[in-house]
C-alpha positions as CSV (number, residue, x, y, z in Angstrom):
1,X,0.0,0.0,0.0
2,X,0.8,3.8,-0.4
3,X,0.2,6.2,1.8
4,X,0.3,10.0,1.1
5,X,-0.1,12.0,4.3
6,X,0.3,15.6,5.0
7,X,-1.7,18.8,5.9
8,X,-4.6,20.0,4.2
9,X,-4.3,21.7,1.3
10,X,-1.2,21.1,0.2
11,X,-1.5,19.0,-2.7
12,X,-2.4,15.0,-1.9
13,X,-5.3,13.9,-3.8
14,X,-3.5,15.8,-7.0
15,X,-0.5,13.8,-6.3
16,X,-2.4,10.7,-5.5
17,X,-4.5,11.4,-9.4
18,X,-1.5,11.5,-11.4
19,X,0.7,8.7,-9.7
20,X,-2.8,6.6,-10.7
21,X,-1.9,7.4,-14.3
22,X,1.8,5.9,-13.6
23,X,1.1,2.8,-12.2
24,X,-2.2,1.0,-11.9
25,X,-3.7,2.2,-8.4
26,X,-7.3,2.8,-7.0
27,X,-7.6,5.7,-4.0
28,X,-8.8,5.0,-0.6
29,X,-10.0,8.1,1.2
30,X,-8.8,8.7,4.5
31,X,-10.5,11.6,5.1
32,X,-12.8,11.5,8.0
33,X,-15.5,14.2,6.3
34,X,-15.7,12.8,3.0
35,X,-17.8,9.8,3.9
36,X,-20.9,11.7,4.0
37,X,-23.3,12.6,0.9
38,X,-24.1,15.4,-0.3
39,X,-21.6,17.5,1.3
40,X,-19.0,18.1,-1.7
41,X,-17.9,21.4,-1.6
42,X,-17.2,21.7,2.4
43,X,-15.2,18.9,1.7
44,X,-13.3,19.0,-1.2
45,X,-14.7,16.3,-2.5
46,X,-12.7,14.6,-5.6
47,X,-15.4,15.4,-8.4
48,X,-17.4,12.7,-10.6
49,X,-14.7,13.5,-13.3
50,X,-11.8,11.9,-11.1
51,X,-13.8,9.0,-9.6
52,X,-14.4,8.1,-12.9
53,X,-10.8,8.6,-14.1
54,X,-9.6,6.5,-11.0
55,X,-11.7,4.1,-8.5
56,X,-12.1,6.2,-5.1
57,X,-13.3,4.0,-2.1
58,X,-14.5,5.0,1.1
59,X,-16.0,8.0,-0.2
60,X,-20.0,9.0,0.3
61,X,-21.2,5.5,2.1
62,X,-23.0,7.5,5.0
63,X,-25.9,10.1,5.0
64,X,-24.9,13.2,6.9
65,X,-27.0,12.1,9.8
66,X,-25.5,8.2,10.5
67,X,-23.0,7.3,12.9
68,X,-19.5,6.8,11.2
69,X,-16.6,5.1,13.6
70,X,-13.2,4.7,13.4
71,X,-14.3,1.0,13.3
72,X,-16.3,1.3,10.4
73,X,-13.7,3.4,8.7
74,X,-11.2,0.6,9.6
75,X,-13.7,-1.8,8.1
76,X,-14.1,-0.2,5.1
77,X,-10.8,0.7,3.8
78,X,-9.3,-3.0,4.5
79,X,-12.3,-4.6,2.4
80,X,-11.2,-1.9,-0.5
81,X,-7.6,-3.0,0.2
82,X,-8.8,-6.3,-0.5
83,X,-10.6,-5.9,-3.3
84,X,-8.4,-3.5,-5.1
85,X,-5.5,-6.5,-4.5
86,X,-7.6,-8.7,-6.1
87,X,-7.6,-6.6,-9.1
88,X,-4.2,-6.3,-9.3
89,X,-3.4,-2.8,-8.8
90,X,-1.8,-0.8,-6.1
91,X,-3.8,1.2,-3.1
92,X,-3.3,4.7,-2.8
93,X,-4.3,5.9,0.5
94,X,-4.7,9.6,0.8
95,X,-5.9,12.0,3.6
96,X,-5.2,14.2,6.6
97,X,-6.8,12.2,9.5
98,X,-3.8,10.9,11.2
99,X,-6.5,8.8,12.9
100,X,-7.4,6.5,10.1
101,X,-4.0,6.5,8.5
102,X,-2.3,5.1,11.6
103,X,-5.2,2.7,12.1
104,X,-4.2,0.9,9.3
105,X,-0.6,1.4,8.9
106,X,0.1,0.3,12.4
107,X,-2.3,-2.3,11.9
108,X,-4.8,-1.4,14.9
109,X,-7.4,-3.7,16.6
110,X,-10.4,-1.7,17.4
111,X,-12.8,-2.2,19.7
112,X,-15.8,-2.7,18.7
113,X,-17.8,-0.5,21.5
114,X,-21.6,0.4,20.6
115,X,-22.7,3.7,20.9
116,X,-24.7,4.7,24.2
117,X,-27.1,7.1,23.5
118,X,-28.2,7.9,26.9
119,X,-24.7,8.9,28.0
120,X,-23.9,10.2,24.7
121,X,-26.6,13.0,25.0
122,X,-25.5,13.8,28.6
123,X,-22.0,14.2,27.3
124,X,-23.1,16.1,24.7
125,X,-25.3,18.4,26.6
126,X,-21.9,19.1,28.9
127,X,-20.1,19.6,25.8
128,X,-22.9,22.2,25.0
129,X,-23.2,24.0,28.5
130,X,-19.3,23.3,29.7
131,X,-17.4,23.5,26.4
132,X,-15.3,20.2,25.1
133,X,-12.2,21.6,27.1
134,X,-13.8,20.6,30.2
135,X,-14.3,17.2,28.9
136,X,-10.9,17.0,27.2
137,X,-9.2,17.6,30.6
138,X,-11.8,15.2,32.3
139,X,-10.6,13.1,29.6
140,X,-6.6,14.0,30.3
141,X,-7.7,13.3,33.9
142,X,-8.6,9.3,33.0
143,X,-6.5,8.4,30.1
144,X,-3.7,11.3,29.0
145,X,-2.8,8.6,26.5
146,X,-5.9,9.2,24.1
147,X,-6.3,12.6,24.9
148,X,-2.6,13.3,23.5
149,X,-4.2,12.2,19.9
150,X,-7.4,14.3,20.2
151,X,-7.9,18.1,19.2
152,X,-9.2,19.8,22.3
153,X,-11.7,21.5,20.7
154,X,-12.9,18.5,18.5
155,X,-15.7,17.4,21.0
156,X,-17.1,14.7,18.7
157,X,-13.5,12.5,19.3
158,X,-13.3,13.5,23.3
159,X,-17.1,12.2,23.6
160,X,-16.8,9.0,22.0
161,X,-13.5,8.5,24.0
162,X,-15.5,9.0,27.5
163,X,-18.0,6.7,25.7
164,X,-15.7,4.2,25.8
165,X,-14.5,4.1,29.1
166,X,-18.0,4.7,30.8
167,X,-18.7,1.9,28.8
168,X,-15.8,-0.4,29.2
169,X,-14.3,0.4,32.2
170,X,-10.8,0.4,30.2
171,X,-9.0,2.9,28.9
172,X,-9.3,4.0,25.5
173,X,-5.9,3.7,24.7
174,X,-5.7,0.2,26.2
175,X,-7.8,-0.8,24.3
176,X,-6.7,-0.1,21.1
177,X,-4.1,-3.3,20.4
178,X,-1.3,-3.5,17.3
179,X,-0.5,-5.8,15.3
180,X,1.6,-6.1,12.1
181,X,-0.2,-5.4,9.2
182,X,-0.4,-8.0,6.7
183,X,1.1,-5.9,3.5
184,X,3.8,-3.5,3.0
185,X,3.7,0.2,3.4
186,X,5.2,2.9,1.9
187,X,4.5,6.6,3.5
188,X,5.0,9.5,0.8
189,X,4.3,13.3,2.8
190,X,3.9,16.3,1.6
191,X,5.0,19.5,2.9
192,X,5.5,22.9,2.2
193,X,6.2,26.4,3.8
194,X,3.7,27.2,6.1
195,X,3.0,30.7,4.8
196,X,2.5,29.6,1.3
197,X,0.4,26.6,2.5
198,X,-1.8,29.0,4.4
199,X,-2.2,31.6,1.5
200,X,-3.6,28.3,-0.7
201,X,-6.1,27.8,2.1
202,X,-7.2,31.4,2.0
203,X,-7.9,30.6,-1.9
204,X,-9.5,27.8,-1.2
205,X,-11.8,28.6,1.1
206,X,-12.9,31.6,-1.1
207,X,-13.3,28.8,-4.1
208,X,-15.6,27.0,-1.9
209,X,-17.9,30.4,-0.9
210,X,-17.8,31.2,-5.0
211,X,-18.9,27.4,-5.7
212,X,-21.3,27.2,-3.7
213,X,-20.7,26.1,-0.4
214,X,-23.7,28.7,1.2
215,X,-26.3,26.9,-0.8
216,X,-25.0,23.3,0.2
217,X,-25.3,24.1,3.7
218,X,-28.5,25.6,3.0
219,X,-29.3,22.5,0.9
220,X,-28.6,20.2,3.8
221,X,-30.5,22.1,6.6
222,X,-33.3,22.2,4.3
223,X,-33.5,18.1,4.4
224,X,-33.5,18.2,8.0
225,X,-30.1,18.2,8.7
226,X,-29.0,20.1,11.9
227,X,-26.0,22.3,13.5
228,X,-25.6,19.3,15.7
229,X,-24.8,16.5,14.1
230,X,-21.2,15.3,13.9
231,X,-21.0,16.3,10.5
232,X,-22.5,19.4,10.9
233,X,-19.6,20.3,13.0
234,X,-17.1,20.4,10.2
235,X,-15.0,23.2,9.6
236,X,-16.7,25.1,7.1
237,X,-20.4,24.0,7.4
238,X,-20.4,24.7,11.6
239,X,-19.1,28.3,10.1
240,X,-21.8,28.8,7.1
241,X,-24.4,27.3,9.8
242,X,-23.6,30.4,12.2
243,X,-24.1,33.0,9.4
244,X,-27.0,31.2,8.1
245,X,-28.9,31.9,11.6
246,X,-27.9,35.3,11.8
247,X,-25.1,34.9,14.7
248,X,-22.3,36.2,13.0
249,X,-21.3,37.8,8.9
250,X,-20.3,36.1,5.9
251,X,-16.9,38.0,6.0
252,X,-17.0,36.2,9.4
253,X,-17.8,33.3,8.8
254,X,-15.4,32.9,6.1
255,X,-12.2,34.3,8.3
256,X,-13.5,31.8,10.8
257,X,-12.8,29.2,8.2
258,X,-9.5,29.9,7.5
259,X,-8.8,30.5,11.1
260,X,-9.8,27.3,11.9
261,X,-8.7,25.3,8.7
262,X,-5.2,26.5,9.5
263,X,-5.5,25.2,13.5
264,X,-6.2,22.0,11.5
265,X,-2.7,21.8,9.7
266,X,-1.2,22.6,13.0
267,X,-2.9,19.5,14.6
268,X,-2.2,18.0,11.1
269,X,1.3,18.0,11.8
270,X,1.4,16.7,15.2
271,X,0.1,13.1,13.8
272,X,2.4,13.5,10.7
273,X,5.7,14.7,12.3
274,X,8.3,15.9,9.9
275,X,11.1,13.7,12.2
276,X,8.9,10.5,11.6
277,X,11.6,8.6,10.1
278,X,8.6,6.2,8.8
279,X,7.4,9.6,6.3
280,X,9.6,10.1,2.7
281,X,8.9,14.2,3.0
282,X,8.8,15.8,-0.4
283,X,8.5,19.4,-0.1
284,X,6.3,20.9,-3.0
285,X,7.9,24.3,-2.5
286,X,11.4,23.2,-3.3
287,X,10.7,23.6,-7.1
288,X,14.0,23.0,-9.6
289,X,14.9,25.2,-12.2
290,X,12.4,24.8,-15.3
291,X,9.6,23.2,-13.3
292,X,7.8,26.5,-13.7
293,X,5.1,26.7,-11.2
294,X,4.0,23.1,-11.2
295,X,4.8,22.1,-7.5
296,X,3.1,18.4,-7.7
297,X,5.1,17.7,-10.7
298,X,7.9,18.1,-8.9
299,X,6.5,15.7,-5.5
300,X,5.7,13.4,-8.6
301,X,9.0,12.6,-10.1
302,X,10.1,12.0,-6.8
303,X,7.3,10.0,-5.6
304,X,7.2,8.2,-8.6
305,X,11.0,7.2,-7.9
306,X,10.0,6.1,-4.5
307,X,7.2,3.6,-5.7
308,X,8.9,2.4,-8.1
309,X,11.7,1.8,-5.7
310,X,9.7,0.5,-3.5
311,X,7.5,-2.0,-5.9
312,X,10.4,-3.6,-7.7
């Protein structure tokens, strides 16, 4: 399998395309929003055009309002590991949630704990009253372990991790075994100067407001989808959501976007260290003389050495 890792934005699913049309290779997502329908533009959803080009897996198998777990993610991706072996090709695993990268390429056992819904709602109506950094240090307080991997502010991950020690009586981390994964792994990052990675943000966020992203939001609270559902939380539709009910701008909203998209590369890069001596780092910004301003072709000829290194 091969892994490209790396912070938002900087260039991954491009890379992942075009190494597709080098070798033969089918993409699993490992992007924790992308599972749900009908949220595209939020997301940056590869479009119909690239799916078709190249086989995506793990991509729209929930509705917006179904629970999706790192179990079911774990699930998924191995069956399309599977099945993309069996057709002879290569799996390109691409995304930003350190979560499910690591859950495969450590080759993690997860427990397989059902949701409780009663204490669920009473965590959630803490969450709502308290804030999620009271729960994270409640959670520090119990198992500093799993709250080392978790965002402070991403209340969604500190819930379920209460969940499962309320639940269990163990420790989230505890229970969370590994074991060596049955295939070979190569781990291709991407990098790039921080200013220049947060200027493509800025652009992208505005390409999101100019596509649309205002009337998918809109769309999706229409249907019945509410501000409180996990995936309603994302960065970018939680924002929209806001100025939708009147509590804050557009101008607002968007700054809160890129404000909070670039606190995502931050976390980002605390589950994809640059010192990980398991991670090949290819910086996009180190362009040679002649490349003009194509900064994946450059990741590519390099990348492409890697895998082929790495294959033969």
């Amino acid at each position: 399998m091969i892994v490209i890792v790396g912070p938002t934005a900087v260039g991954k699913s491009e890379l992942a395309l075009r190494l597709a049309e080098c070798f033969p290779a089918e993409i699993i997502s490992a992007d924790s929003r992308q599972v749900y329908r009908c949220m595209d533009i939020g997301t940056n959803k590869p479009s119909l055009a690239e799916r078709a080009a190249v086989p995506h897996h793990v991509v729209d198998v929930v509705e917006p309002d179904e629970d999706f777990s790192l179990a079911t993610y774990h699930d998924l991706a191995v069956e399309a590991m599977k099945a993309i072996e069996q057709n002879g090709k290569l799996s390109l695993l691409v995304g930003g949630s350190g979560l499910y990268v690591w859950s495969l390429v450590e080759g993690w056992k997860i427990p397989q704990v059902g949701p409780d819904e009663e204490l669920r709602r009473h965590l959630e109506a803490r969450a709502e009253q308290e804030g999620s950094h009271s729960l994270y240090q409640e959670l520090q307080d119990i198992d500093p372990i799993a709250a080392e991997k978790i965002n402070p502010s991403n209340a969604r991950r500190i819930i379920r991790a209460l969940e499962i020690y309320h639940t269990t009586g163990h420790l989230p981390s505890q229970l969370r075994r590994k074991e060596t994964p049955g295939f070979t792994v190569l781990v291709i990052g991407l990098t790039q100067d921080r200013g220049e990675l947060y200027r493509t943000i800025d652009c992208r966020v505005d390409k999101m407001i100019q596509r649309g992203l205002v009337e998918e939001v809109e769309q999706l609270l229409r249907k019945g989808y509410g501000p409180s559902l996990p995936s309603m939380s994302g960065i970018g539709y939680k924002q929209i959501g806001q100025f939708l009910r009147g509590e804050m701008t557009l101008p607002e909203a968007v700054d809160r976007i890129k404000h909070e998209t670039r606190r995502l590369v931050r976390h980002q890069y605390a589950w994809f260290r640059l010192g990980d001596k398991r991670i090949h780092w290819l910086d996009v910004g180190e362009v040679e003389a002649g490349a003009g301003s194509d900064l994946i072709g450059v990741a590519l000829d390099k990348a492409k050495g890697l895998v082929e290194g790495f294959i033969s």
